[in-house]
N, C-alpha and C positions, 0 to 999 in steps of 0.2 A: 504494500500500500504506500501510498506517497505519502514526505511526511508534510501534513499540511501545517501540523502545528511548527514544526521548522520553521515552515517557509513563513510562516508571520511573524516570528519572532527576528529572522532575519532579514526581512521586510520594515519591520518596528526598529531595530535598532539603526538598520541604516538611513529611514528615514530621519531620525536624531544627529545623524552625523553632517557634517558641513557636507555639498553638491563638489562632488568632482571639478576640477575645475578644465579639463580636460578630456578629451575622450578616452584616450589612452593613459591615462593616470590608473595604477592598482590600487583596488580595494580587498583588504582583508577579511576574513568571515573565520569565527574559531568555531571547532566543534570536540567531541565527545566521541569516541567508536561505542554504540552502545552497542548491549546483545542482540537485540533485532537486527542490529547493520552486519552480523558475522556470517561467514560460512560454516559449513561442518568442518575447518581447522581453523577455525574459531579467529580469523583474520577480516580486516574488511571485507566484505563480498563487494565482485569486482562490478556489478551490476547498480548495489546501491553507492558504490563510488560517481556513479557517472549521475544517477539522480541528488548525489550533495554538492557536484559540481551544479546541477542546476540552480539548489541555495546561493551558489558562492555566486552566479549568473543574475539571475534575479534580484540578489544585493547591489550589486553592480549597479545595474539599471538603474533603481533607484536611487542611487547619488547622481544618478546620471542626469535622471531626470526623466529617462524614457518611461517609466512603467504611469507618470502620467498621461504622457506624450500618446501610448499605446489607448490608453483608457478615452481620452479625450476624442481621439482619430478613428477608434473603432477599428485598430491595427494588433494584428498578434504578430509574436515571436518563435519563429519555429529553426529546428537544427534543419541543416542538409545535409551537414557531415561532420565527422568525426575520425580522428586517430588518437590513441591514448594509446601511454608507454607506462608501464606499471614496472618497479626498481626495489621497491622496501613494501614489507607486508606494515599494516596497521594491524594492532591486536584491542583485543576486547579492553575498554575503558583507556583505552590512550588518546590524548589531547593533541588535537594539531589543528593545521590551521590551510586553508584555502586562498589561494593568490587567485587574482582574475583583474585581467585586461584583455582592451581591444590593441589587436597589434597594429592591423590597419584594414584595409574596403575596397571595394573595387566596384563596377556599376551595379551589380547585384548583391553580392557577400559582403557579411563583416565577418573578419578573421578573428577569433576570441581564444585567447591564452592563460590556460589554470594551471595551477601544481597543489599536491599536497605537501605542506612541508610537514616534518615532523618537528618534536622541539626541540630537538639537538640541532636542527637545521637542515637532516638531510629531507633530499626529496624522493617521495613515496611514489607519486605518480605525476604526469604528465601531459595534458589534451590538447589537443585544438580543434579547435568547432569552425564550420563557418555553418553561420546563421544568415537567415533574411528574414526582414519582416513582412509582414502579408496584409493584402486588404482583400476586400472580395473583388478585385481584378488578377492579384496574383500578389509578385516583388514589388515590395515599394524603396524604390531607387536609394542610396545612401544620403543623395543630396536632397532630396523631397524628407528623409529625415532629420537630417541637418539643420534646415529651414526650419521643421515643427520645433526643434531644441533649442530654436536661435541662435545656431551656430554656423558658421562656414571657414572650416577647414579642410584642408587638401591631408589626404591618407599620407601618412607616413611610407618610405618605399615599403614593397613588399619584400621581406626577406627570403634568401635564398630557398631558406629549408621547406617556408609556406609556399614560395611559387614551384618548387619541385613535387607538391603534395599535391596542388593544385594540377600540374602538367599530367602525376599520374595518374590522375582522376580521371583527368581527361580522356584516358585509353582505354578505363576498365566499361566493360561494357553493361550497354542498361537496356531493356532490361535483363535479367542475369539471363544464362541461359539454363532452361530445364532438360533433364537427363528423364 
């Protein structure tokens, strides 16, 4: 089940905190490995990993300012993709903490970059999403959301690693094929 009570509370605090003042500025989210978030070796499950990066996402936005932006516009926010690199298990009741930014955009995608740190500092795991957001026409352009945030800003380059992620996307093919 998704945790809804999470997500308000990490909704609730971020709202309390000063507005990004940037797009690509990170915001922090700490959390807790409870028993429900484990596998049977009693480690984060790699599954609820990817639904606390959406906590750490949805915090985000809201310094951002988008998750009014969205409300207002009668705009959602959906993934299109994903690669996550998992390094360090999380175990039952360990503390750590969730990084998120947007790295940069392009006319449809925003590229969005998480990690798990632990508190020793190392890193547990690793994502990058690219997202778009949607109205009932389809993608709504990065600069049509810029505009609703008051902002206009040019994307940062796209680095290396994202446009190589990007390129191989490009080749795999859709839909998959069935055997």
């Amino acid at each position: 089940m998704f945790p809804f009570i999470r997500l308000a509370k990490e909704i609730f605090l971020a709202s309390r905190q000063p507005k990004l003042s940037n797009l690509t500025d990170t915001h922090v989210t700490h959390h807790i490995c409870w028993p429900h978030d484990l596998d049977m070796f009693l480690e984060l499950n790699n599954g609820r990993s990817l639904t606390l990066y959406d906590l750490g996402r949805m915090a985000t936005a809201q310094r951002i300012g988008l998750i009014t932006v969205l409300r207002r516009e009668g705009w959602g926010m959906t993934m299109a993709g994903s690669h996550v690199r998992y390094r360090r298990r999380i175990r039952g009741f360990e503390r750590f903490s969730i990084h998120s930014r947007v790295v940069c955009w392009d006319d449809k995608f925003i590229y969005i970059e998480q990690s798990m740190q632990k508190r020793n500092g190392e890193c547990a795991s690793h994502v990058l999403y690219r997202s778009a957001i949607t109205d009932k026409n389809g993608i709504v352009n990065p600069d049509r959301i810029q505009t609703a945030l008051g902002q206009d800003l040019v994307s940062p380059p796209c680095p290396d690693w994202i446009a190589n992620w990007i390129a191989a996307e490009a080749t795999r093919p859709w839909p998959p094929m069935q055997d």
